[in-house]
N, CA, C and O of each residue as an XYZ file, in Angstrom:
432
protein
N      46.270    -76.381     32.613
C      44.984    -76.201     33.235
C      44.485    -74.765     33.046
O      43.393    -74.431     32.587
N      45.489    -73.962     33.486
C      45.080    -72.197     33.143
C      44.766    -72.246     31.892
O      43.625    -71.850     31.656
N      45.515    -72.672     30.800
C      45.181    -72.466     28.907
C      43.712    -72.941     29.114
O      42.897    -72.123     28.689
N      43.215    -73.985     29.623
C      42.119    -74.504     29.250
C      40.770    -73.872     29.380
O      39.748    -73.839     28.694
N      41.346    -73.155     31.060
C      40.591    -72.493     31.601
C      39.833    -71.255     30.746
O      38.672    -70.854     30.666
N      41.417    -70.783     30.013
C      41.281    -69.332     29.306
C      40.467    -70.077     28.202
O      39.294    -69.704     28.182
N      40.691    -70.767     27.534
C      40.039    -71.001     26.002
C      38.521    -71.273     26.658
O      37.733    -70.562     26.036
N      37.679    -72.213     27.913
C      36.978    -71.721     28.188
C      36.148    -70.496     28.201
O      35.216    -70.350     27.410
N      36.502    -69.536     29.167
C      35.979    -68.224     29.202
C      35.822    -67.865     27.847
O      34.714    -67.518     27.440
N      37.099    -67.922     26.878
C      37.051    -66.994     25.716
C      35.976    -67.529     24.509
O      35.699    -66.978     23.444
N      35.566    -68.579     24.973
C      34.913    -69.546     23.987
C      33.407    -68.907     24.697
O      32.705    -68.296     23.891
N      32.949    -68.996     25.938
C      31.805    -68.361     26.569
C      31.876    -66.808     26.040
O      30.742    -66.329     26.010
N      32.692    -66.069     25.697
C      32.462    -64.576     25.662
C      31.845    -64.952     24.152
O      30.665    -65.020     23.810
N      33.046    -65.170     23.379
C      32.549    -65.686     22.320
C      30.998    -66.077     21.665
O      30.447    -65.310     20.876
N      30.426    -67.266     22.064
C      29.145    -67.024     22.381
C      28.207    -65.986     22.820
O      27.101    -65.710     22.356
N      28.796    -65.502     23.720
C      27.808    -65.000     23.976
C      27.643    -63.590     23.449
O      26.664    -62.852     23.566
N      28.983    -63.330     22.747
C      28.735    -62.254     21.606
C      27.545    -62.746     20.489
O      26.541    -62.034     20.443
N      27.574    -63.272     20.086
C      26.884    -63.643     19.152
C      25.640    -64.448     19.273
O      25.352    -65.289     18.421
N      24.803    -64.182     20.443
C      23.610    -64.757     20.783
C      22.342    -64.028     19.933
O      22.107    -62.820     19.885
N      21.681    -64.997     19.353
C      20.833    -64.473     18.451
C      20.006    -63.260     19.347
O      19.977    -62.968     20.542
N      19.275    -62.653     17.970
C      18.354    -61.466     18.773
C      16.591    -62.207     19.250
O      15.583    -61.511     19.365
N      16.631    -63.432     19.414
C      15.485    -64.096     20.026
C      15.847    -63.512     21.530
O      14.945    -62.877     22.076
N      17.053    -63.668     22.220
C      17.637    -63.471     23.318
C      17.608    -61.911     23.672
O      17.434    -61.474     24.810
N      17.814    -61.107     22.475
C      17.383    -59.639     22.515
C      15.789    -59.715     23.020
O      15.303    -59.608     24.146
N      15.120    -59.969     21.579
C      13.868    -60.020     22.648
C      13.522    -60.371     23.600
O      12.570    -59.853     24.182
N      14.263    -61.469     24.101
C      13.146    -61.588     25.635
C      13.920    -60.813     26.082
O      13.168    -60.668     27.045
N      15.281    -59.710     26.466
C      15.238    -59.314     27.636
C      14.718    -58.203     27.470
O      14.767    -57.434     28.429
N      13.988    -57.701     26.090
C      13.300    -56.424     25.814
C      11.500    -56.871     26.278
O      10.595    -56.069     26.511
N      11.430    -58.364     26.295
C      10.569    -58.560     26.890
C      10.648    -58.517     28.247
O       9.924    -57.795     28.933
N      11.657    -59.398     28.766
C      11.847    -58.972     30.712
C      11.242    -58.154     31.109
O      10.196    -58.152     31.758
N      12.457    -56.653     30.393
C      12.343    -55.453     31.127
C      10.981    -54.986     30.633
O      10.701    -54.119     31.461
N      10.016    -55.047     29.810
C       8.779    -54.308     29.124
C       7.745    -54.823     30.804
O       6.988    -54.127     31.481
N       8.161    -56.256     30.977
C       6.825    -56.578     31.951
C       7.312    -55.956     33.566
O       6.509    -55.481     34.368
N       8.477    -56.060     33.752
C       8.875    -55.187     34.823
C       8.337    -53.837     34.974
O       7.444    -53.535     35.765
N       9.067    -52.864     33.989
C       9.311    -51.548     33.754
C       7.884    -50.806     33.613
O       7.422    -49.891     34.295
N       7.270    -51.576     32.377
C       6.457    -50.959     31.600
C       4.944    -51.732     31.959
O       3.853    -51.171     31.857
N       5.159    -53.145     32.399
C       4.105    -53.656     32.572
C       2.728    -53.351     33.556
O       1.542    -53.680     33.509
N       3.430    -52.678     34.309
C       2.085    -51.909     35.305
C       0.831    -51.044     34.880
O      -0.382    -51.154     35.057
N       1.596    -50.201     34.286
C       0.685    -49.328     33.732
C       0.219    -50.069     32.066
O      -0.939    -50.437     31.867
N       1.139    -50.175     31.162
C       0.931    -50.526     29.998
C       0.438    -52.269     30.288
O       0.871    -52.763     29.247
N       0.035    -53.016     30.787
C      -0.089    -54.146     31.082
C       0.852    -55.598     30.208
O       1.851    -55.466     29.501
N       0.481    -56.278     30.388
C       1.911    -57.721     29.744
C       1.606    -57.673     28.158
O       2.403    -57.862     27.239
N       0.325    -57.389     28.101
C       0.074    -57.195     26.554
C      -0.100    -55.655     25.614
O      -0.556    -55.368     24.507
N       0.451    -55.004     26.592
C       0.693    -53.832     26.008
C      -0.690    -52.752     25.768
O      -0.513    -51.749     25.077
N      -1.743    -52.962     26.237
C      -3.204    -52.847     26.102
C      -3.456    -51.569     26.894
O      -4.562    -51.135     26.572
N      -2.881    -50.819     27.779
C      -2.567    -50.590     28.886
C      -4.068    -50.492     29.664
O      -4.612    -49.517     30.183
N      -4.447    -51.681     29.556
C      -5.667    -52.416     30.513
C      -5.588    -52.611     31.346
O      -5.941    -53.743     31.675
N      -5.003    -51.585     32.508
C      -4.648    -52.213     33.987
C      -5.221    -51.088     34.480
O      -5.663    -50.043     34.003
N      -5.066    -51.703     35.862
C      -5.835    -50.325     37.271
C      -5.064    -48.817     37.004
O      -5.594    -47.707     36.965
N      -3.403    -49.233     36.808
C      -2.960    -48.046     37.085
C      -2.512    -47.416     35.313
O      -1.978    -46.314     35.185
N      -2.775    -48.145     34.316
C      -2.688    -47.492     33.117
C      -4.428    -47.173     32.676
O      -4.452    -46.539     31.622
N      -5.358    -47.359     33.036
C      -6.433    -46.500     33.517
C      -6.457    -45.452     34.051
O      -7.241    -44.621     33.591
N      -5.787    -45.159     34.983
C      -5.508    -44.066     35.628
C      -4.847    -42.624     35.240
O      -5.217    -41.462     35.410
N      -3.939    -43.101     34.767
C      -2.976    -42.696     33.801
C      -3.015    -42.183     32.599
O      -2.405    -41.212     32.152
N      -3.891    -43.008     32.013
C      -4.195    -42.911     30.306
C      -2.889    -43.440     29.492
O      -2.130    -42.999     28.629
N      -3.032    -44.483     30.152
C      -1.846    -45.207     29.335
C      -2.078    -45.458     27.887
O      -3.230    -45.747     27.565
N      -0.950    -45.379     26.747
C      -1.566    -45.672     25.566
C      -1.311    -47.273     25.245
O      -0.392    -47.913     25.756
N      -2.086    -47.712     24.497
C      -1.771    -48.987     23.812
C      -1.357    -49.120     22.825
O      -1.971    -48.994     21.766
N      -0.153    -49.421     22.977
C       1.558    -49.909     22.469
C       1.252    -50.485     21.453
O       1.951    -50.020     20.554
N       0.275    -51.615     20.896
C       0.339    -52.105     20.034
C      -0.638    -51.180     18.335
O      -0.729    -51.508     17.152
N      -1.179    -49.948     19.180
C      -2.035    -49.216     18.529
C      -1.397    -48.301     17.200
O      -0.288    -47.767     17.205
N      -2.635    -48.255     15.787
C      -1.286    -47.176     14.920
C      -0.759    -46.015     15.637
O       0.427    -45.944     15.960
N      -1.469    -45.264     15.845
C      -0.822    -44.652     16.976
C       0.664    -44.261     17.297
O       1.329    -43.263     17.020
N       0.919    -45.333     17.934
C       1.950    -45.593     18.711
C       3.132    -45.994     17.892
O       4.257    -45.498     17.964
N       2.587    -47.312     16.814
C       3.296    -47.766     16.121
C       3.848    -47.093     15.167
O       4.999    -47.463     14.936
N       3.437    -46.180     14.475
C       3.582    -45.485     13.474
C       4.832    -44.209     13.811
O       5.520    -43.430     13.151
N       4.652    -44.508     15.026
C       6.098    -43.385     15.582
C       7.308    -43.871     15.199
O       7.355    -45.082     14.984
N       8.356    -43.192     15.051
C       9.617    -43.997     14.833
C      10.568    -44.032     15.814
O      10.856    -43.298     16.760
N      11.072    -45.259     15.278
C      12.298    -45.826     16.782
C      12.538    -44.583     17.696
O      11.923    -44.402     18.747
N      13.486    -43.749     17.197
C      13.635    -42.854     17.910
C      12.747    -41.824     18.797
O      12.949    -41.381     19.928
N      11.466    -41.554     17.683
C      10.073    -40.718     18.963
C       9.852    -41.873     20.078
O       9.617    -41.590     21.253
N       9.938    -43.025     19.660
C       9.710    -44.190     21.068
C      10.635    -43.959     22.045
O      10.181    -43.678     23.154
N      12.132    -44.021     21.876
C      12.435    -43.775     22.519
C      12.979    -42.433     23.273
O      13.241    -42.487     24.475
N      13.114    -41.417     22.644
C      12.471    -39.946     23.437
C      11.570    -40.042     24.254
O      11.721    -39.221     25.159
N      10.548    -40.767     24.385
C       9.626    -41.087     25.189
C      10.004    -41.501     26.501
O       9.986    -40.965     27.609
N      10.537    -43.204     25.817
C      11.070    -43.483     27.160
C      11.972    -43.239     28.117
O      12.225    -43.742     29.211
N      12.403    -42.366     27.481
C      14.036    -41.803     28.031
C      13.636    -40.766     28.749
O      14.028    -40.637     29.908
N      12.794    -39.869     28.163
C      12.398    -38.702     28.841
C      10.608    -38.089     29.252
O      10.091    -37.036     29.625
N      10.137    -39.575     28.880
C       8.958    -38.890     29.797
C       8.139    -38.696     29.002
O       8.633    -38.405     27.913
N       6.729    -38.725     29.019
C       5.776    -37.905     28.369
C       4.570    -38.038     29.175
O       4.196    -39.162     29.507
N       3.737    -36.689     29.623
C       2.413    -36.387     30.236
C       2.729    -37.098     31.717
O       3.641    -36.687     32.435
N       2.194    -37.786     31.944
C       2.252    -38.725     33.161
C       3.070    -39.917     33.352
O       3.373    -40.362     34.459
N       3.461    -40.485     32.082
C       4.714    -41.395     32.178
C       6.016    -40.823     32.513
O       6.367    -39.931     31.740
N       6.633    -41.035     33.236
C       8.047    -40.524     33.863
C       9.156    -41.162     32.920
O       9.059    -42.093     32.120
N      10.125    -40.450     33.229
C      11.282    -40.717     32.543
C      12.005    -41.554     32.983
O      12.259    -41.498     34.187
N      12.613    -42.665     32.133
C      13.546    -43.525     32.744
C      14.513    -43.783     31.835
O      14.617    -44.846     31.223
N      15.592    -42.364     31.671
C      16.844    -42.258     31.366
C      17.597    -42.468     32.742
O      18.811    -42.587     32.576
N      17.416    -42.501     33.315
C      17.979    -42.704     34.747
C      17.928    -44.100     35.553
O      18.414    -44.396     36.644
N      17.148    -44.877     34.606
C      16.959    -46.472     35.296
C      17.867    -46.724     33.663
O      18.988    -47.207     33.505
N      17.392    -46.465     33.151
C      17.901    -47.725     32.203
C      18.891    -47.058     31.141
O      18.886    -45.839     30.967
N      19.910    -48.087     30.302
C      20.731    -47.529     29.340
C      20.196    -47.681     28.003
O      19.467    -48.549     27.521
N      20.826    -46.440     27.419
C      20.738    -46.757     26.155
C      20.468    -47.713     25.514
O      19.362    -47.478     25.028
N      20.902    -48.948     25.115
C      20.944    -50.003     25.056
C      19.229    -50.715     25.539
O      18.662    -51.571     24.860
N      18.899    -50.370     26.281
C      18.083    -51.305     27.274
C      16.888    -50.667     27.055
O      15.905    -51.365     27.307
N      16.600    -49.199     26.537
C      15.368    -48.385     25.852
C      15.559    -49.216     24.244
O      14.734    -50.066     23.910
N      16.630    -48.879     23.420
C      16.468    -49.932     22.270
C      15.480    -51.306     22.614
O      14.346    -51.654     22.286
N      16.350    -51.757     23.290
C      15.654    -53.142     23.580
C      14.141    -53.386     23.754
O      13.514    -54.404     23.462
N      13.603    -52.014     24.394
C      12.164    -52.074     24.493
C      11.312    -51.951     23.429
O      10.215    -52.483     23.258
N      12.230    -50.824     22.384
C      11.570    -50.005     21.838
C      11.529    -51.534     20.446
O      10.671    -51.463     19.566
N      12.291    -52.469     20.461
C      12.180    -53.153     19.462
C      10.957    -54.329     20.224
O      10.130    -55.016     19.625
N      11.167    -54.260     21.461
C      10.083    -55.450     21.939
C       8.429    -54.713     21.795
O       7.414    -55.398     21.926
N       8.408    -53.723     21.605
C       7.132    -52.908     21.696
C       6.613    -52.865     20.107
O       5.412    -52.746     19.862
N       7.779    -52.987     18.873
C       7.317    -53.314     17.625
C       6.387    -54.881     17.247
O       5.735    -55.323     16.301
N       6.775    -55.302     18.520
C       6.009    -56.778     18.651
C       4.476    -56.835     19.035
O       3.615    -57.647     18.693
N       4.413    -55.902     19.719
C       2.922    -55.831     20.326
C       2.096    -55.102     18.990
O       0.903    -54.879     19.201
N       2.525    -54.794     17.915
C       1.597    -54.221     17.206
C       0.041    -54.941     16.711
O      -0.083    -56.123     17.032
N      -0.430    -54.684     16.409
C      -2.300    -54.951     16.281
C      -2.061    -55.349     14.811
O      -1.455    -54.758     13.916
N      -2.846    -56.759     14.829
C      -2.666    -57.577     13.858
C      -4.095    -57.039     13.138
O      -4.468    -57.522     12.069
């Protein structure tokens, strides 16, 4: 019963190592509408009350896009103008995640 148990679990880790990056994106989507969605809004536009306020930029803009992985995430990690830093909420890992869900919003 224990063996079975174990080949269970190890068969779930298993999986779930290897979960496609569709699954990356949404949780780079999750966290974008949580985190980021207030100010920058669900579509990245930052068309909202408080990314008005702000001067939020729009994510999907050249702009923005044209930065590379890494200036994105310098950003998010540490802040820029009125956007605050959230090296302190989130990991490594979890700024990647955005910074690849934010290559999605680009302007067709």
């Amino acid at each position: 019963m224990k063996a079975r148990n174990l080949a269970a679990i190890g068969t779930f880790v298993l999986l779930a190592s290897a979960t496609p990056s569709a699954t990356f994106a949404e949780d780079g989507a999750a966290m974008f509408k949580s985190r980021c969605g207030p100010c920058h809004g669900a579509d990245g536009s930052g068309n909202t009350p408080m990314g008005k306020k702000n001067g939020a930029k729009a994510l999907g803009s050249a702009e923005v896009q044209k930065q590379s992985d890494a200036d994105m995430q310098k950003v998010i990690s540490d802040g820029k103008g009125k956007m605050p830093a959230f090296s302190s909420r989130l990991t490594a890992d979890q700024i990647t995640q955005l910074v690849k869900f934010i290559r999605t919003l680009q302007a067709k």
